[in-house]
C-alpha positions in Angstrom: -90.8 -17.9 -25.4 -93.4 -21.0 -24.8 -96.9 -20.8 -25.1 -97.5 -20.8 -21.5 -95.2 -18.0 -20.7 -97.3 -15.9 -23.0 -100.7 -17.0 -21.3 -99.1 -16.3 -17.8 -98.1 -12.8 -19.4 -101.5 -12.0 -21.1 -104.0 -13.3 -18.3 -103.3 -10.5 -15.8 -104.2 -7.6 -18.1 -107.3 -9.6 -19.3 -108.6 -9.6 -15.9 -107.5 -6.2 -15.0 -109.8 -4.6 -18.3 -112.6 -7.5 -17.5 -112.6 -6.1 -13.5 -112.5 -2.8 -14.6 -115.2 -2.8 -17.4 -117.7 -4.6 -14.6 -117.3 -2.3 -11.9 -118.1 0.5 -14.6 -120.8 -1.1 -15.7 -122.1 -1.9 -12.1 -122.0 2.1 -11.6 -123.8 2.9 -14.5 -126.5 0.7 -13.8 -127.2 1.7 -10.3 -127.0 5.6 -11.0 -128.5 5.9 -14.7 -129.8 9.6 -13.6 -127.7 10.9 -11.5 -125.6 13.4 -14.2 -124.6 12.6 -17.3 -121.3 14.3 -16.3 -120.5 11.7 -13.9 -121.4 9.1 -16.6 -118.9 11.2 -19.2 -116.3 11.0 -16.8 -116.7 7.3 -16.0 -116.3 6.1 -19.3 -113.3 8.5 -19.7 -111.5 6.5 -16.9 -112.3 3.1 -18.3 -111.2 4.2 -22.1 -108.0 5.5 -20.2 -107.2 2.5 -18.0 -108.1 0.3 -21.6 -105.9 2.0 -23.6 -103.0 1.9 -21.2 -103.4 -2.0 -20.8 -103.6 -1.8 -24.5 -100.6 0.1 -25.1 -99.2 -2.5 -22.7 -100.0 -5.3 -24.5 -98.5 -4.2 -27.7 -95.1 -4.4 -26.2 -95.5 -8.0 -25.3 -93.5 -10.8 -26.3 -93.9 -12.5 -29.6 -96.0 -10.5 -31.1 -95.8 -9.7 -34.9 -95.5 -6.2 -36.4 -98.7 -5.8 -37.5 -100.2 -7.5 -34.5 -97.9 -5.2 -32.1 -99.3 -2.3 -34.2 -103.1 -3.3 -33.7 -102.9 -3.2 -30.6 -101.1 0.1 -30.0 -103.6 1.5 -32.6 -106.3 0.7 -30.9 -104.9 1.7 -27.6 -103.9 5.1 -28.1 -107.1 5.6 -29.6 -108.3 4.6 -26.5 -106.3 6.7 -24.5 -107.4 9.3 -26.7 -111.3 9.0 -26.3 -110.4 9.1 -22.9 -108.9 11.8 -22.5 -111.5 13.8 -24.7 -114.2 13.0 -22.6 -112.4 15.1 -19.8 -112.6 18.2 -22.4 -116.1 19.2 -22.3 -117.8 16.5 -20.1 -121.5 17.4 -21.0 -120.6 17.8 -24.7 -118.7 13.9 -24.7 -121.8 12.2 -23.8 -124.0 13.4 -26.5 -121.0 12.1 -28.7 -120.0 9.4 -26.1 -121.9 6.7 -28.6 -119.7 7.5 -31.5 -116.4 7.1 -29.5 -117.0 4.3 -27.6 -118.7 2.3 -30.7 -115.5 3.6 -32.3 -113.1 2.5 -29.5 -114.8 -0.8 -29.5 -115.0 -1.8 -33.0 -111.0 -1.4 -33.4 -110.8 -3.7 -30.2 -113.1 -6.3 -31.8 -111.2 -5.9 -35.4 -107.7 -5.4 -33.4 -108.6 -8.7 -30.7 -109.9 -11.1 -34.0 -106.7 -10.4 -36.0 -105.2 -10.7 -32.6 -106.7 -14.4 -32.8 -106.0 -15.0 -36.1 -102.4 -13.9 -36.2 -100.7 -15.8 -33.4 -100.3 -19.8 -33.7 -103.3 -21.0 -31.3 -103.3 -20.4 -28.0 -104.9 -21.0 -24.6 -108.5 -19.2 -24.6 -108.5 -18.9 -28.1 -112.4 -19.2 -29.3 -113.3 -16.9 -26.8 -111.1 -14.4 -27.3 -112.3 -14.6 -31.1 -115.9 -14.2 -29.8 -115.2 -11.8 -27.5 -113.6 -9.7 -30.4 -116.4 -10.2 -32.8 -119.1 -9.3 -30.0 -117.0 -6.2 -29.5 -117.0 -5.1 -32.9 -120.5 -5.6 -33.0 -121.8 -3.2 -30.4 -119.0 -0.9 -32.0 -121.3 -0.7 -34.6 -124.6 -0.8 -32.6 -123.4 2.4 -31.5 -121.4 3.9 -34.6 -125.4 3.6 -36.0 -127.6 5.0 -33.1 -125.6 7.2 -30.7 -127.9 9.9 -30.0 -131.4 7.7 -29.8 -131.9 8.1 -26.2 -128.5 9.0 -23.6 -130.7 6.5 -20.9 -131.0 4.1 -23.0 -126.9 4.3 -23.8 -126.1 4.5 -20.4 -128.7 1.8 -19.7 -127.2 -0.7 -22.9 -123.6 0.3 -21.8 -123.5 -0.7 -18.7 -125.5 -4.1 -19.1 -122.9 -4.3 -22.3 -119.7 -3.6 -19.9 -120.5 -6.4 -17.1 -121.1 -8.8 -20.0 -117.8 -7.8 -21.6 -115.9 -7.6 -18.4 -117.3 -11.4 -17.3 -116.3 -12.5 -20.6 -112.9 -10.9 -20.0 -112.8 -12.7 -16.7 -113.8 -15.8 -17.9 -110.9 -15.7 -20.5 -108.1 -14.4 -18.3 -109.1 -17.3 -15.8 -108.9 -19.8 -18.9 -105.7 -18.2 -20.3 -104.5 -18.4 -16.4 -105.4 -22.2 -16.0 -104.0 -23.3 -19.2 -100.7 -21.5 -18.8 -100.4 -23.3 -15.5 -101.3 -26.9 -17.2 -98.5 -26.8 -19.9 
């Protein structure tokens, strides 16, 4: 398989999560108080949809074991969190801090192996920064969860339209060099 078969493969589920993670965050900004339920819920759709394109990705082409197996890891985790957050709504967003800065610090440690693993590719720096600013705010939130639920809805949702543009910005870069070669 070349290089740009890969990129053409990987671009469309980069986009997918960045669209996803920027319409979430959108929502979350312009309804902090409305209910936290609704807010539980949200992020229970975008740790589904997440974990499915990760799950996805893992079955990709050229992928080594233990890159194939980050990747399902962290999906399924994903899919997991999800899933819990539908359990007891009220209940998920008092721990929704913990599981997301969870969910997201696998992503960043799962996405820079990711980097690191595979000979270079299209899009490569920034998906290395976008994994290490993941992991970062994974811990940001692994540390502080329950400071102030406005003030995570509030950082969330400024933190998913940066994610999701950065997401964008890489799928459109994986996209245009896949094209070029």
């Amino acid at each position: 398989m070349k290089l740009s078969d890969l990129g053409r493969f990987n671009w469309h589920s980069a986009l997918a999560a960045g669209i996803v993670a920027v319409v979430l965050g959108v929502v979350v900004l312009t309804w902090p108080g409305r209910t936290l339920l609704v807010l539980g819920v949200l992020f229970g759709l975008y740790l589904l949809v997440t974990g499915i394109l990760q799950v996805v990705l893992a079955a990709g082409p050229d992928l080594s074991g233990g890159l194939r197996a980050l990747n399902f890891v962290s999906g399924v985790l994903f899919i997991l969190l999800g899933l819990m957050c539908f359990r007891s709504v009220f209940r998920s967003v008092v721990l929704l801090g913990i599981w997301v800065g969870v969910g997201w610090l696998f992503r960043g440690i799962a996405g820079t192996f990711a980097a690191l693993d595979v000979p270079p590719f299209p899009g490569r720096g920034w998906a290395m920064f976008l994994s290490v600013i993941t992991a970062i705010a994974g811990v940001v939130l692994i540390t502080d969860p329950i400071g102030s639920l406005a003030t995570l809805a509030l950082l969330a949702g400024v933190w998913l339209i940066i994610l999701g543009g950065m997401e964008i910005g890489h799928a459109f870069g994986l996209r245009s060099r896949a094209r070029s070669s």
